[in-house]
TIROFI-155673 format. One record per residue (C-alpha): x, y, z. Coordinates in steps of 0.02 Angstrom, whole numbers, padded with zeros to 5 digits, always signed. Layout:
// residues N
XYZ;...
// end
This chain:
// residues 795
+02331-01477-02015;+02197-01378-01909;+02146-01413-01752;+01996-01541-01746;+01896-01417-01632;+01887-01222-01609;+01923-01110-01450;+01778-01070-01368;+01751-00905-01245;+01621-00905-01126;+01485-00780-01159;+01487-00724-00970;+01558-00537-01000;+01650-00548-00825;+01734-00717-00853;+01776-00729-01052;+01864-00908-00999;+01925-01018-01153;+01832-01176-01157;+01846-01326-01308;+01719-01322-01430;+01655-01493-01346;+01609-01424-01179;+01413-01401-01155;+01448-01265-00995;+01615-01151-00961;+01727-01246-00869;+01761-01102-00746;+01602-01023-00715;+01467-01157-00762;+01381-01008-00918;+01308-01116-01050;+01397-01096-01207;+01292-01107-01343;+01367-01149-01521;+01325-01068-01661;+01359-01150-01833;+01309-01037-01970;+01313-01094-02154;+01433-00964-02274;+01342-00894-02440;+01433-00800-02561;+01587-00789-02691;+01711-00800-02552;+01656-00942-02459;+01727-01089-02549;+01905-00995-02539;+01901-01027-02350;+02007-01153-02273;+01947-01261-02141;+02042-01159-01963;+02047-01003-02037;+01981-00887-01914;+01868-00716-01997;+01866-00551-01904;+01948-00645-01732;+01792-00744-01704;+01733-00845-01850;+01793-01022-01875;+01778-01116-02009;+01739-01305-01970;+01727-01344-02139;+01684-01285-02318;+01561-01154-02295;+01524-01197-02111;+01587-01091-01960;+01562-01073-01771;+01547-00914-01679;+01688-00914-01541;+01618-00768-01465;+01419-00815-01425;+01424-00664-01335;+01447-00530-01424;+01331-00447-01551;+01375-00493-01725;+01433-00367-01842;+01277-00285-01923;+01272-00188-02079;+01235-00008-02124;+01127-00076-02281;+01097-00235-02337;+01131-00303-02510;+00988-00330-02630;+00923-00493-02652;+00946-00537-02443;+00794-00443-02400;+00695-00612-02433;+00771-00672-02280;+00694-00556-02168;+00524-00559-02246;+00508-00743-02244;+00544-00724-02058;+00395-00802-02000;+00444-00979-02055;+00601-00996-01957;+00592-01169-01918;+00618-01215-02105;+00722-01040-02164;+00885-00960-02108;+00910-00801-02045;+01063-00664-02080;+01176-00670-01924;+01301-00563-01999;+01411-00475-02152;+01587-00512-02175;+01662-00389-02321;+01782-00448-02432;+01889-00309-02536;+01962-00447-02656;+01929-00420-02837;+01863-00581-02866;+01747-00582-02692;+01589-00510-02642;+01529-00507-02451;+01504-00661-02350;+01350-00684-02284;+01346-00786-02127;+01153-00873-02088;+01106-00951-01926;+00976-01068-01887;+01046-01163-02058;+00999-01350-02045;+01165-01399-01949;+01176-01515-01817;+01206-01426-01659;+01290-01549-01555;+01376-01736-01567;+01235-01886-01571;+01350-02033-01546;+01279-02177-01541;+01155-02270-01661;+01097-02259-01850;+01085-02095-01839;+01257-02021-01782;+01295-01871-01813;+01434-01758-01765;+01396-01562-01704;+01431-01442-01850;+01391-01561-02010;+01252-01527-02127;+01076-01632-02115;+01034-01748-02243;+00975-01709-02420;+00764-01750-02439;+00812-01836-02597;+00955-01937-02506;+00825-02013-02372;+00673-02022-02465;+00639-02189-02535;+00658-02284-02344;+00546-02147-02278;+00379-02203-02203;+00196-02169-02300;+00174-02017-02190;+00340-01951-02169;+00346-01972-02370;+00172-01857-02378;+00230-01734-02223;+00382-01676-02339;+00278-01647-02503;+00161-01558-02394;+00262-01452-02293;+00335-01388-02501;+00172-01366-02518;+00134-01228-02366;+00297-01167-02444;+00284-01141-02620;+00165-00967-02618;+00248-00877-02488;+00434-00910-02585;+00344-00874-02756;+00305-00700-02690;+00476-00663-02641;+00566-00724-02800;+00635-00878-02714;+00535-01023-02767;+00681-01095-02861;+00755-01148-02682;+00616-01294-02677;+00666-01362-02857;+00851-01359-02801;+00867-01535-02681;+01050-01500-02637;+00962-01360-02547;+00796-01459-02461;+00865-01526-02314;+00771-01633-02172;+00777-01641-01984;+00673-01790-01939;+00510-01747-02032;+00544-01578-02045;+00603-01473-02193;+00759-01343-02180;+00834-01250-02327;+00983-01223-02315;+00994-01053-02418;+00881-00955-02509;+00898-00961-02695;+00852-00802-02825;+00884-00907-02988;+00834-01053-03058;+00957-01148-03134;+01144-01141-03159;+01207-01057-03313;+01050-00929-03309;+01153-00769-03286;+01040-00625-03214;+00910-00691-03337;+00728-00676-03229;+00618-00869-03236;+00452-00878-03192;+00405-01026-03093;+00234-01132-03077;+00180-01305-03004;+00213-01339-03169;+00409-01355-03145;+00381-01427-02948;+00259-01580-03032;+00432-01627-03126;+00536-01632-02992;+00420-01742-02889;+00406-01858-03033;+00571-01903-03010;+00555-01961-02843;+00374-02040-02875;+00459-02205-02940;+00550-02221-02752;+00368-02162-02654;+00297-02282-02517;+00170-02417-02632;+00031-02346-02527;+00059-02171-02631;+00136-02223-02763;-00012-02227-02893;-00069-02058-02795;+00074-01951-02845;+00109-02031-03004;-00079-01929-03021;-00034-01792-02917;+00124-01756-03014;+00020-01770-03191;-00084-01620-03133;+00056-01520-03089;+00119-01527-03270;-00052-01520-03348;-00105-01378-03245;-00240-01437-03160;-00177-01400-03020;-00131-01209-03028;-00139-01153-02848;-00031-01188-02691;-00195-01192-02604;-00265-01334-02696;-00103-01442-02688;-00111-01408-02495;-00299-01495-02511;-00266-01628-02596;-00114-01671-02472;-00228-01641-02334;-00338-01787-02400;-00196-01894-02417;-00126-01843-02238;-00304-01868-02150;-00317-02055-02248;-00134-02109-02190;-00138-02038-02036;-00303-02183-01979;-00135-02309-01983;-00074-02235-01828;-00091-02252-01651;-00031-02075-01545;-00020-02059-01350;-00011-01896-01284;+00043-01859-01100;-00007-01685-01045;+00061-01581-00881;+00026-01393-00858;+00087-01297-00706;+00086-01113-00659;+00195-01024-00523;+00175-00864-00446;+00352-00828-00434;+00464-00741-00315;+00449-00577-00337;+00258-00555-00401;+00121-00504-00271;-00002-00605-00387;-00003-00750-00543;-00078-00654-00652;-00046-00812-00770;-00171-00955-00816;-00197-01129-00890;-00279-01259-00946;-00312-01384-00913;-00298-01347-00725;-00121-01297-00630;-00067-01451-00598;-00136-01594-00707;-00067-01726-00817;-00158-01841-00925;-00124-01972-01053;-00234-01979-01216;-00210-02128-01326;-00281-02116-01500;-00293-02277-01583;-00344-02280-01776;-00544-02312-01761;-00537-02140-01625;-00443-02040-01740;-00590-02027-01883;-00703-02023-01737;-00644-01917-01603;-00738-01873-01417;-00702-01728-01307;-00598-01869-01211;-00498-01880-01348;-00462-01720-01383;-00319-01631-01311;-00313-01446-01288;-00188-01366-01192;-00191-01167-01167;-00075-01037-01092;-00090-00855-01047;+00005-00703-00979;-00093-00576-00917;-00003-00414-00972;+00116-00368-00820;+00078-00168-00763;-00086-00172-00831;-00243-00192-00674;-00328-00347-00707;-00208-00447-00795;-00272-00601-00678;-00444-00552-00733;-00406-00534-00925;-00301-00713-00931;-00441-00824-00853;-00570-00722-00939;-00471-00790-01096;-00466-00969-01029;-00642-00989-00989;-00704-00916-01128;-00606-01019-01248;-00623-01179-01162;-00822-01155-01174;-00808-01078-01375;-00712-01231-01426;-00832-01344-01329;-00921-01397-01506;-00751-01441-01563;-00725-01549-01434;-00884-01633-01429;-00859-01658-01631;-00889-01820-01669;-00818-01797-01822;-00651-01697-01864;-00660-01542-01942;-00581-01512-02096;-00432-01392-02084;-00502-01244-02169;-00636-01249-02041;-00545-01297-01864;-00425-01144-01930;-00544-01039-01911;-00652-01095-01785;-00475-01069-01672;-00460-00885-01749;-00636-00871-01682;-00623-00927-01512;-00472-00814-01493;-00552-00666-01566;-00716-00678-01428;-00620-00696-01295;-00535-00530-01368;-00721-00475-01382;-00761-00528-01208;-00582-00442-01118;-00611-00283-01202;-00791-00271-01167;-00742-00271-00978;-00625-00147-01003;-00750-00031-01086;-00871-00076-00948;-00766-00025-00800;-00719+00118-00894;-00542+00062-00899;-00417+00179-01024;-00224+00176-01091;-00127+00071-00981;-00284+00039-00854;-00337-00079-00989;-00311-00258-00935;-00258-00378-01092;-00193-00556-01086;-00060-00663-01220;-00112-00847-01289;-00036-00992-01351;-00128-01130-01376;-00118-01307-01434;-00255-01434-01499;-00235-01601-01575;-00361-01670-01707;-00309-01835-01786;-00114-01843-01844;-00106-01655-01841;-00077-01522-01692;-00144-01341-01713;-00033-01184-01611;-00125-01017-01607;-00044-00874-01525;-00051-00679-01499;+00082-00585-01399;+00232-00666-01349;+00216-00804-01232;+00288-00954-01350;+00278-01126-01403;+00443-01230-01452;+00452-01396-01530;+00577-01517-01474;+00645-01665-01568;+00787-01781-01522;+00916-01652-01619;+00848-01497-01582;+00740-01349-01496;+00636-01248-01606;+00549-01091-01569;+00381-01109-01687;+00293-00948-01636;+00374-00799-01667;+00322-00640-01532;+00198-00497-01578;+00313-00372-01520;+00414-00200-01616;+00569-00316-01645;+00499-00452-01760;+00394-00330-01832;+00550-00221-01895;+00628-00383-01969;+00463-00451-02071;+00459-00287-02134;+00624-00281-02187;+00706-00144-02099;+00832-00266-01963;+00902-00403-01930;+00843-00480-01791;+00973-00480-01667;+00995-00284-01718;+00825-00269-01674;+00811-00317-01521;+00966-00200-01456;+00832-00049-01487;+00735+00033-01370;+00550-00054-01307;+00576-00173-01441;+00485-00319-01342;+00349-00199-01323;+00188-00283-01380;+00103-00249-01546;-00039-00343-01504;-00120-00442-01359;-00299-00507-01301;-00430-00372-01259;-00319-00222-01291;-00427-00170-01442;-00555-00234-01536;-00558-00386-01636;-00542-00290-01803;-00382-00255-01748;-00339-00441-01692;-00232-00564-01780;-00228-00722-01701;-00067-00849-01798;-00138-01040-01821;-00010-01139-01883;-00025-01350-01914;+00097-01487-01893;+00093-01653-01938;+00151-01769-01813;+00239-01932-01898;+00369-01924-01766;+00384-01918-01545;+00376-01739-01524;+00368-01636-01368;+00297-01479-01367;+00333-01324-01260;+00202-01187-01221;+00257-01071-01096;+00247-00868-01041;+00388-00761-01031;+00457-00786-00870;+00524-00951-00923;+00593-00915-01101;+00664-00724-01068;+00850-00742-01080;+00831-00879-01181;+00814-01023-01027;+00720-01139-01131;+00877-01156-01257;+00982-01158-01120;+00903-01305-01040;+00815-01407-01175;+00945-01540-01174;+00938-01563-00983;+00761-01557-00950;+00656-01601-01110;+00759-01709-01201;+00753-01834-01080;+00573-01850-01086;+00590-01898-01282;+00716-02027-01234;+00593-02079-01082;+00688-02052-00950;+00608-01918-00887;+00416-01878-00882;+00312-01732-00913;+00258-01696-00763;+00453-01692-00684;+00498-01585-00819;+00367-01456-00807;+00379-01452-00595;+00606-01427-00664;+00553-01286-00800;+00464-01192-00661;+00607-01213-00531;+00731-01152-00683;+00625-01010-00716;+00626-00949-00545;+00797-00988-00488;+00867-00922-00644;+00734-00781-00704;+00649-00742-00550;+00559-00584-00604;+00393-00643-00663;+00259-00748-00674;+00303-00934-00745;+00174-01057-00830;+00219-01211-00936;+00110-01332-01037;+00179-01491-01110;+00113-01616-01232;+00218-01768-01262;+00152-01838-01430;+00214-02035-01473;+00180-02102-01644;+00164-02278-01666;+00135-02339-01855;+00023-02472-01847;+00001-02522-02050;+00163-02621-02040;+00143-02606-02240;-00002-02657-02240;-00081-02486-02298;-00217-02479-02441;-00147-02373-02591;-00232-02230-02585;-00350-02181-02741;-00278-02085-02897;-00425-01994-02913;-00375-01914-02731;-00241-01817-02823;-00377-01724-02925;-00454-01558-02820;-00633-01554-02820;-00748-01387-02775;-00737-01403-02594;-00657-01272-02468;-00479-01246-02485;-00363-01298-02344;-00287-01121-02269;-00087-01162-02266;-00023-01239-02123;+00113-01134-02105;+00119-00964-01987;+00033-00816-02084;+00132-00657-02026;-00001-00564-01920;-00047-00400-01990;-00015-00242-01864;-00121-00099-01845;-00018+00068-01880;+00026+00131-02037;+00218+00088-02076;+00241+00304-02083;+00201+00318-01881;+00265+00263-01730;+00181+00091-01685;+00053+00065-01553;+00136-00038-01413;+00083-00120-01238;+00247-00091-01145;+00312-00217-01022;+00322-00172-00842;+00523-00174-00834;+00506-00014-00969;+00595+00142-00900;+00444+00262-00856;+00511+00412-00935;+00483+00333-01106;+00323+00261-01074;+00238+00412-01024;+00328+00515-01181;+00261+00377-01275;+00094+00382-01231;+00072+00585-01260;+00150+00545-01459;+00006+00420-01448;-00103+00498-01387;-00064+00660-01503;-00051+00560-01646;-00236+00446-01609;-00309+00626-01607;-00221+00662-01769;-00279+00524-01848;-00462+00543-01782;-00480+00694-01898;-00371+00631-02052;-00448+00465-02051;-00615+00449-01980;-00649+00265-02033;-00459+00197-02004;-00530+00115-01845;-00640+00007-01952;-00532-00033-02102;-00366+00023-02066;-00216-00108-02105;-00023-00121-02107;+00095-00229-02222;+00133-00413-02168;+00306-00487-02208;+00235-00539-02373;+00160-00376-02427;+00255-00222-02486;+00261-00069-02368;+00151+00088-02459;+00077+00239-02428;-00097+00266-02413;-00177+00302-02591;-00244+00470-02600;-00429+00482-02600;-00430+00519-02783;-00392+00327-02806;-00522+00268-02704;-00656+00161-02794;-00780+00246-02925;-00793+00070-02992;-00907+00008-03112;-00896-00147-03231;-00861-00134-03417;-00751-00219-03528;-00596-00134-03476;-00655-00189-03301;-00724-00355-03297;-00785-00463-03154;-00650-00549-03076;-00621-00744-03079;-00692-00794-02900;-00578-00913-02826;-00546-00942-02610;-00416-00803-02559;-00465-00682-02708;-00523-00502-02638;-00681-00410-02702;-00762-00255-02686;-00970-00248-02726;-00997-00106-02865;-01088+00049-02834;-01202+00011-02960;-01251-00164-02839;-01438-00179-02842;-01564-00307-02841;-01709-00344-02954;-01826-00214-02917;-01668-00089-02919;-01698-00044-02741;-01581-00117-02623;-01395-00197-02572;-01333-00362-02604;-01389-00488-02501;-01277-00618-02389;-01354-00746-02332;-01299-00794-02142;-01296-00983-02164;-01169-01117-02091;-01185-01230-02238;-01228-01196-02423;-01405-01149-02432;-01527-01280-02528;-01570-01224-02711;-01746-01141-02650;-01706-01093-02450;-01772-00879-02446;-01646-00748-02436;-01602-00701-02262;-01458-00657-02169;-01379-00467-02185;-01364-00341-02340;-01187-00288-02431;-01192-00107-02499;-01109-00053-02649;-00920-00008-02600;-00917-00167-02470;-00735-00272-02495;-00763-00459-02485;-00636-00607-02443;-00690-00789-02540;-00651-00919-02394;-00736-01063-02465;-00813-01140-02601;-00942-01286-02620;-01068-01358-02749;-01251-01389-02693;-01354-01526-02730;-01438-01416-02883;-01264-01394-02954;-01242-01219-02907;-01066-01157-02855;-01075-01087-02687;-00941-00947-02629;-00937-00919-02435;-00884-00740-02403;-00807-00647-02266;-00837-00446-02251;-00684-00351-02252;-00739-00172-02227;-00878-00066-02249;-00922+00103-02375;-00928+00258-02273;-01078+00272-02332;-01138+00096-02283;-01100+00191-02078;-01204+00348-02127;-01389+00286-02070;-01423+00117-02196;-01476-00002-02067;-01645-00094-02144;-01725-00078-02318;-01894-00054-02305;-01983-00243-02358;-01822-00327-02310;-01790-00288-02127;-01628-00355-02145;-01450-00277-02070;-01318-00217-02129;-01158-00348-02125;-01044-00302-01996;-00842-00340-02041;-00778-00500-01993;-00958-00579-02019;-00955-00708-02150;-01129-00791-02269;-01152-00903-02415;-01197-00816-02567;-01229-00931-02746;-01089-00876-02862;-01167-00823-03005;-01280-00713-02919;-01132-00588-02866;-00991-00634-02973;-01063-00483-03114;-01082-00391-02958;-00882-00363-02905;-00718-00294-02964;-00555-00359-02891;-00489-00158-02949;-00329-00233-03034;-00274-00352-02892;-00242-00222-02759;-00161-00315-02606;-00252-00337-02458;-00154-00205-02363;-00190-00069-02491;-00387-00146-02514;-00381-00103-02329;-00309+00052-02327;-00405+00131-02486;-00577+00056-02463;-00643+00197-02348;-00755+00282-02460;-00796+00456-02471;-00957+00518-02372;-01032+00527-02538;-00994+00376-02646;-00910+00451-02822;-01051+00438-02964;-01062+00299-03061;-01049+00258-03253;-01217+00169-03264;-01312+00205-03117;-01333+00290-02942;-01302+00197-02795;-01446+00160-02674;-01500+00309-02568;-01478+00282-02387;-01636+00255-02240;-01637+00392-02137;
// end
């Protein structure tokens, strides 16, 4: 019989004390000792015996579950990494609902293949023993399917939806057979952890390769339809019939028509939000070079009640902002409340709203207000002349709550964590080399961050312009007391806020604590325990009270049908894109505790390399991209590839739908034959007979559909954001003579009517955005054209 608990060693390299797997802190020398549990995949796992110890540190709890008796040292890494696991690292943005790779156990056994060992599976990390819900440390969460039917309305909807925000991202890797598989969906609270990745549907399917659509998810959900809350009942049984009928054929239109159903339910409930921020100099900084908001200092309780949640006032809207200024760079005070006040007055509209926005739009009305305060940083910088590491730059994470939903944008690495009453989650993940070498597939994480400068910054506030900027928005439905974390480095380096989480914030879920003790504790911890930076916290306590007591109208069936409206962007964090090609060292804003040797050899590579580029590349500035996670790494096409395009029967206009990418043909002219493409610069779809105005799209310019809307008239409507620019779009064509109108400028965005310019584009066989992005600089004469020339530039 095994021992009912493992052995224990502290992670403190000079003490190494055994301690019972029970104990929260070593015994001798007060180290936290943090547990572990990873979840076993492969061959060889069932053949493990509960107490059988693997390599002298792996225990096994129970089938397929193990501790790590030694937290501190770095698990075993491998030299290469069997195929089929690299879906794991490129879905490493959503690690709050996907497990990582903590390590490779190989097994020479005939029958056996490697064990792969994931952390961060959905395993309870410690003992919760008292009440309904006790749970011991180290045993599996429950099944979705096993606590479904006694789920609330919105708990019920937060699940679909969060497969939803799921599905696309899995599809591309080959894994979408992991969210028809409920032994594998499990749930922590309201949110949704799988607990392994799977390549293959079915059992019995050999190596044989399925293709999966909403098709097969819309028959899994109608099994659990019969068992949904009555106030969705008649909803899904609709939602689930257009699944299998195809009418639904897009993960962005399921996400819409759950976002209808969310914003409906979520009017039942009451929320009260208690705010505290507080920044701290710290002891060993000359300056806070940190900021806030709302002010150093404040809390605040906001209580939305049902009639204020469909008609929100800037009282009632809570915002909640944190930045870093970049530490070794002059200015960093300068750059973070530059960031503040300028997105405190951008989102002022917001505020004011007395209407909530629809998601599509609040998204990116937050990636705007992060990208002018880039704007605004880096035009300082360029005004006082400022170069390399003179350049002043600033990290953001911020937090704003519209009805039952709460919106996180971030650049850098100052983070946000979410804390429920079982665990801490990190939900941002840092712009820095590290996570950049695991979305890409080349680490694992913990491997990663052993290499040199690998928390060096890939991106940050007013470092570069905003073509270069990639702000993460991510959503989260709140159907549960939540406490959320925003903070800058100098509290969560050496992992702190893990560390303490227990002892500081969890008591302010149970309410025995408050948010205002806990931030004033966080900032003590961070400088007792840290001490070498700069500290800032932000808290928002969010309670749910569910105020339909069953009373809840059943929502319509015809909710479950999408309509032509804009399409809800996915709620879950997109994977930023970087700005150096994969082949060359990466562009980083070092951290001030970087050796100097390095930084200064760094710089002349850069520097060597910039000048390199300058020359290769003239227009990589403007249109340049690199791979995300979810897009393959590639070498730049060679300019032989790049677009002669023209439309013919081999090459037909593409189906315009919201996400699809376009490029406007050489041959684009108007009537007369004389000149671009016009977008018209509109905030709302344009009435059937309002004049063309706004700015002109030359032939060679690459599109993005964000939206889509039908006019009173009946005219499909297609709002469009510029990608990048033709060469020779950069070569003198400003205004066309009758039209004094501009050229668009990237990032700018217009209503056009779709059938107007859908004869007028060519998706050039469904290039991915990276490579639209990397092969869209044209020539500095555009190639000649099948039917026609293109227009001749204005001197």
């Amino acid at each position: 019989m095994h021992s009912p608990e493992a052995t224990l060693y502290c992670p403190n390299s000079v003490c190494q004390a055994p301690n019972p797997e029970s104990h929260r802190f070593c015994q001798q020398c007060r180290t936290c000792l943090p547990k572990r549990y990873l979840w076993a995949v492969g061959q060889a796992a069932e053949n493990i015996q509960p107490g059988e110890l693997l390599n002298d540190r792996y225990w096994c709890k129970q089938s397929r579950i193990f501790l790590d008796t030694r937290p501190g040292l770095l698990p075993e890494s491998p030299d290469d990494l069997p195929s089929g696991l690299e879906s794991y690292l490129k879905l490493f943005s959503y690690q709050q609902h996907i497990p990582q790779i903590y390590t490779l156990i190989p097994f020479t056994q005939a029958d056996g293949a490697d064990l792969v060992l994931l952390e961060n599976a959905p395993i309870y990390p410690f003992s919760i023993e008292s009440g309904a819900g006790a749970q011991q440390a180290g045993q599996l969460m429950p099944t979705l399917v096993s606590v479904w039917s006694h789920s609330r309305v919105m708990r019920q909807l937060n699940w679909l939806w969060q497969i939803a925000q799921l599905w696309d991202p899995l599809q591309q890797q080959g894994v979408a057979a992991t969210l028809l598989n409920p032994t594998l969906m499990r749930v922590e609270g309201g949110l949704l952890r799988l607990l392994e990745l799977q390549h293959r549907f079915g059992v019995g399917d050999g190596n044989r390769s399925t293709t999966l659509t909403l098709t097969d998810l819309g028959h899994l959900w109608s099994q659990w339809q019969p068992s949904a809350q009555p106030a969705i009942a008649e909803f899904m049984a609709e939602l689930c019939q257009n699944l299998v009928q195809g009418t639904i054929v897009t993960g962005e239109q399921l996400l819409m028509v759950l976002d209808q159903a969310i914003a409906l339910c979520g009017q039942s409930q009451s929320r009260q939000l208690r705010i505290a921020t507080l920044t701290d100099q710290g002891p060993t900084r000359q300056r806070n070079e940190d900021a806030c908001y709302p002010a150093s200092g404040t809390t605040t309780t906001i209580t939305l009640t049902p009639p204020t949640l469909a008609a929100a006032t800037r009282s009632t809207t809570p915002l909640v902002l944190v930045c870093d200024g970049i530490g070794g760079h002059e200015g960093g005070n300068i750059a973070s409340n530059l960031a503040i006040e300028t997105i405190q007055k951008r989102l002022q509209p917001v505020l004011w709203s007395a209407f909530p926005l629809d998601p599509t739009r609040l998204t990116i009305e937050l990636e705007e207000a992060a990208l002018e305060a880039n704007d605004r940083i880096a035009e300082r910088n360029d005004q006082e002349q400022r170069q390399e590491r003179q350049r002043m730059g600033t990290t953001l994470v911020m937090a704003l709550g519209q009805g039952p939903e709460l919106y996180i944008t971030h650049v850098g690495d100052s983070r946000a964590y979410w804390i429920s009453q079982t665990d801490c989650h990190q939900i941002t993940l840092d712009d820095d080399l590290a996570a950049r070498e695991v979305r890409l597939g080349y680490s694992l994480y913990r491997e990663a961050l052993q290499q040199p400068s690998s928390g060096s910054l890939v991106q940050a506030l007013g470092m570069n312009t905003s073509a270069f900027l990639h702000p993460t928005v991510q959503r989260f439905v709140l159907d549960e007391d939540s406490l959320f974390l925003l903070c800058s480095d100098g509290l969560s380096d050496n992992d702190r806020v893990q560390e303490y989480w227990q002892s500081v914030l969890l008591p302010v879920l149970e309410g025995t604590s408050d948010v205002g003790t806990a931030a004033q504790q966080l900032v003590t911890i961070a400088n007792q325990q840290n001490g070498h930076d700069n500290v800032t916290v932000g808290l928002i306590h969010c309670q749910v009270v569910d105020t339909s007591d069953g009373a809840l109208a059943p929502l319509p069936a015809a909710l479950a049908t999408p309509q032509n409206s804009p399409l809800p962007i996915s709620g879950a964090p997109q994977p930023p894109t970087y700005l150096v090609p994969t082949h060359k060292p990466p562009v980083v804003l070092e951290r001030p505790t970087a050796p100097l040797v390095p930084i200064l050899v760094g710089l002349l590579c850069l520097l060597g390399l910039g000048v390199l580029t300058f020359f290769l590349f003239p227009n990589m500035g403007r249109n340049g991209r690199i791979p995300t996670a979810s897009e393959p790494t590639f070498s730049p096409l060679p300019p032989t590839t790049r677009f002669p395009i023209s439309l013919s029967p081999a090459n037909p206009a593409p189906v315009l739908s919201v996400q699809s990418r376009v490029q406007v043909t050489w041959t684009t002219l108007d009537s007369a034959g004389q000149t671009p493409l016009i977008l018209l610069a509109k905030p709302a779809v344009p009435a059937g007979n309002t004049p063309a105005e706004g700015a002109l799209l030359p032939g060679g310019t690459v599109l993005e559909v964000i939206g889509q809307q039908v006019s009173a008239d009946n005219k499909t409507w297609l709002q469009l954001k510029v990608c990048s620019l033709p060469e020779v779009s950069l070569g003198g064509i400003r205004e066309v003579p009758g039209e004094g109108l501009p050229v668009a400028v990237p990032g700018s965005t217009g209503w056009i009517e779709q059938s107007t310019i859908a004869p007028l584009v060519t998706s050039n066989l469904s290039l991915t955005a990276a490579q639209l992005g990397q092969c869209t600089v044209a020539p500095a004469k555009p190639p000649a054209p099948t039917t026609s020339q293109p227009p001749t530039p204005n001197p």
